[in-house]
N, C-alpha and C positions, 0 to 999 in steps of 0.2 A: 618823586617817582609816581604815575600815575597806577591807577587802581589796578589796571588790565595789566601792566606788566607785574605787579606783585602778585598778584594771582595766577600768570603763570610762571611765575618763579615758584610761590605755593608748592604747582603742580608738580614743576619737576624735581624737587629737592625731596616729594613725597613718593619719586617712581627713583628718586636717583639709591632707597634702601640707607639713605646718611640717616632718618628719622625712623622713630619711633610709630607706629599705629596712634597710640593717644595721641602723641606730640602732632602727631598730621589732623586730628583730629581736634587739638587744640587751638594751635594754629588755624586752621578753617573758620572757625566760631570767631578769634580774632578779629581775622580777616569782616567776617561778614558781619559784624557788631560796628566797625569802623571805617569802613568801608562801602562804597556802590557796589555791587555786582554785577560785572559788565555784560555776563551771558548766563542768565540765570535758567532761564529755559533749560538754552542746550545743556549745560552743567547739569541738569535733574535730569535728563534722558544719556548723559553721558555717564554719571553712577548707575543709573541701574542698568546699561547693558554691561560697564563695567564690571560689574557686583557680579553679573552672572559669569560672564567669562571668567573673572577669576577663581570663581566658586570651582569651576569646571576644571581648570589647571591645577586647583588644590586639589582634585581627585588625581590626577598622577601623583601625588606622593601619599596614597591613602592601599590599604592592604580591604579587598574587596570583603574578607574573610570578618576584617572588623569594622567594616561598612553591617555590613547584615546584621553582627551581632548587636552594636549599639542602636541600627533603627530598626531590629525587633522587638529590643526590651525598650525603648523609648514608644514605642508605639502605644502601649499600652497609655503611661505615665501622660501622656500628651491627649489621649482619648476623655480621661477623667478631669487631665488638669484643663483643659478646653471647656468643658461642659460646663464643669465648677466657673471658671474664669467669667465666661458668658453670663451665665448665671448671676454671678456675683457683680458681674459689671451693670445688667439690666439695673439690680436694685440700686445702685448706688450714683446712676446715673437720675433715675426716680427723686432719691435722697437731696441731690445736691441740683433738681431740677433741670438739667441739659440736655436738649433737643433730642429727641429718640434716634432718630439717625445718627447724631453726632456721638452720642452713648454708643452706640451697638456699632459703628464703627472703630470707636477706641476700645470698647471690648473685641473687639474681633484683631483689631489691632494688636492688643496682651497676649491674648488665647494663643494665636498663630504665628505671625513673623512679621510685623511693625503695618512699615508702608506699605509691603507688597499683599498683605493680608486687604489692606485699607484699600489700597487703588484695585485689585480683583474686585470686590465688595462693591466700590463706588459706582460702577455703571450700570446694575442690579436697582441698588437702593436710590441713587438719585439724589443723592444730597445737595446743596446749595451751596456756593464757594466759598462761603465763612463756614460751614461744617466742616466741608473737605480741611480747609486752612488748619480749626482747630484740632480736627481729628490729628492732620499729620504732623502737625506743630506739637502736639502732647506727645505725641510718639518720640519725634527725632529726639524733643527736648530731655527727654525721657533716659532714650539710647544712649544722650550722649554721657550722662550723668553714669549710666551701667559700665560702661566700659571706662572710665576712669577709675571708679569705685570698687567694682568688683574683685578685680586682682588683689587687692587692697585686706579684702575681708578674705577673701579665700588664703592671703598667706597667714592673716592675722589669726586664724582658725586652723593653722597645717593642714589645711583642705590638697588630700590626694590630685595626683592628674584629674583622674578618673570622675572622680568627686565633679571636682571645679568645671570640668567641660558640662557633666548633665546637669551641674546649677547651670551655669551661662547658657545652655540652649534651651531649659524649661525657662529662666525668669528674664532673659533677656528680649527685647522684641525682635529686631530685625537682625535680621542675618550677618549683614558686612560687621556690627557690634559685636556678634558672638562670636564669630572668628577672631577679631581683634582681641576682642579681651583674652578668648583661651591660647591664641598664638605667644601672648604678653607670658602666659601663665608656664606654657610646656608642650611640647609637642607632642605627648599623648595627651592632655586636654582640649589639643587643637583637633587629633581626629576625634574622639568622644565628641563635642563638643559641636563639629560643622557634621559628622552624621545624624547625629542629634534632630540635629536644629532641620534637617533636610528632610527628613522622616516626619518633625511638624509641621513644616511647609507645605506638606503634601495634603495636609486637612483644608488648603484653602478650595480647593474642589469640591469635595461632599457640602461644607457650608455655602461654599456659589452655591450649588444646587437646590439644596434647599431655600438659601433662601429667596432663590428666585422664584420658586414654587410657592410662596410661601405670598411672595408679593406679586406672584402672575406677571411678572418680568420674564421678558423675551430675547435678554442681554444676553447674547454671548459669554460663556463661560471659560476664562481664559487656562489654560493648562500649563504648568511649569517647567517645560521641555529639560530647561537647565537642569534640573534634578535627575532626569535620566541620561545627559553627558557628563554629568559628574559621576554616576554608578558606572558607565563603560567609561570613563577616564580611569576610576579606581580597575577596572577590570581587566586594562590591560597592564596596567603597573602590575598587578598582580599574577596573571596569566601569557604575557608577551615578554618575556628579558631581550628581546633585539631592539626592543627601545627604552634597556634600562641608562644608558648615556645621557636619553634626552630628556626622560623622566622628572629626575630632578629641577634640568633649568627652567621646564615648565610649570614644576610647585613652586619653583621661586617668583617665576614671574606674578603668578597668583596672588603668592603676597605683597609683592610690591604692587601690582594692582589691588589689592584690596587697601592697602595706604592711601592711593591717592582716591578711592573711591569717599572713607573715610575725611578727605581733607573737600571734598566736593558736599559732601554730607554737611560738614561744619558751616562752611562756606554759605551755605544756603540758611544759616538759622541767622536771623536779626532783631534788633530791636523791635522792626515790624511785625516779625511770629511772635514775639512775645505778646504785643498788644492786641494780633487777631485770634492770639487763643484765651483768652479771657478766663477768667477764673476757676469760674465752676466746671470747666472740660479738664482743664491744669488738675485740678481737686480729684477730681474722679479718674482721671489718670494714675495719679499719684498715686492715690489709697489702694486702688485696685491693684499695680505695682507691687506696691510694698507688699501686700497682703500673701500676693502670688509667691513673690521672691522669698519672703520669713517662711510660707508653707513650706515652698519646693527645699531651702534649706536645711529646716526642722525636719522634715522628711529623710532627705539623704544621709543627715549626721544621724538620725535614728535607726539605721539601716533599712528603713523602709522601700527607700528607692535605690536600686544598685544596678550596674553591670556586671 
């Protein structure tokens, strides 16, 4: 069976709801470890319009009431853990010597929401395509590791809903991962968890700004659109019942696209990312990771951080 037809077999076995988010997720990496990738391009532009669409459909099954309350008190948590993160990533990028761009890319990458943090960022700072590579290759490599893991420690710990969704959206990078992991976990981790994560997303703006100020770039600062149809998706779930019927088939679709977003995700990591993210990006990745992840945990188990 050639390449192309197993991949979209992939696809559709990962929209058909028979899989699991990791298992799509697994699968994927699979796939693109042994595998050619027939359409690797469009597959990276096909996740992330997917990612947002389905972001926006998990807002019809989201209560707008508890949209506000977890990205008020997430606001805060994400303002310090940002700063710290940055911070922390500067030196250790220093430390383990990798390229300044390519550092403050994958810190920016940690602090805020993976790729999407990374590719806003990118046409600002200007990096070079083995930067861009390792930054995003640290990241996904990263993702994909969190959401298999996660669940894992969050039961091994009787980690609440509650809990587990504002760990996954503070330590997790990218978006389509924290859904995954908190959807795996409970459906009040799942909204904890993607309002969260929605409410950090939105810091990728102030840092465009700045740091385009910063480097007298003239870049275009791209806006998140998707995060304000996902608050009016939650808004009419919450305020319209003449489309409580349709409501749900549309949070479902959401999840089954965020599945095969997930398996498009995978799909795209190879042997190849391995060897163009090279060690010392890998390294500062990692550390800065772990670092984030044991704080934001130690934190919530201490009741430091709550809802």
């Amino acid at each position: 069976m050639s390449s192309t037809n197993l991949f979209f077999i992939g696809m559709i076995l990962a929209a058909s709801g028979l899989v699991s988010p990791p298992f799509a997720l697994v699968a994927g990496i699979a796939y693109g470890f042994f595998f050619t990738h027939p359409f690797p391009a469009e597959s990276k532009n096909l996740s992330r319009l997917l990612l947002q669409a389905s972001v926006v459909a998990l807002g019809f099954g989201m209560n707008l009431r508890q949209v506000v309350q977890a990205g008020r008190a997430g606001f805060l948590y994400t303002a310090i853990g940002l700063s710290l993160a940055l911070l922390l990533g500067w030196g250790l990028g220093r430390l383990f010597g990798v390229s300044r761009k390519a550092s403050f890319l994958i810190s920016a990458g940690t602090a805020i929401c993976g790729g999407s943090a990374i590719a806003a960022i990118a046409p600002i700072t200007k990096p070079t395509e083995e930067e861009m590579a390792m930054s995003l290759g640290t990241v996904f490599l990263l993702n994909s590791v969190a959401l298999l893991l996660f669940p894992a420690i969050g039961l091994g710990l009787h980690m609440s809903q509650t809990q587990f969704g504002l760990w996954a959206a503070l330590a997790i990078h990218d978006t389509s991962s924290v859904v995954g992991a908190a959807a795996k976990y409970g459906t009040q981790a799942l909204a904890v968890g993607t309002t969260v994560k929605l409410a950090r997303a939105l810091w990728i703006v102030p840092l465009a700004v700045v740091t385009a100020y910063a480097t007298k770039s003239k870049a275009r600062v791209q806006w998140p659109w998707f995060i304000l149809l996902f608050c009016l998706a939650a808004v009419a779930n919450t305020y319209l019942p003449a489309g409580a019927t349709i409501y749900p088939v549309l949070s479902h679709l959401g999840r089954l696209g965020l599945t095969v977003v997930l398996f498009l995700i995978g799909t795209g990591l190879s042997k190849e990312t391995l060897r163009r993210v090279g060690v010392r990006p890998f390294l500062q990745g990692v550390v800065l990771w772990a670092i984030v992840a044991t704080a934001s945990l130690l934190a919530i188990r201490a009741g430091w951080i709550g809802l």
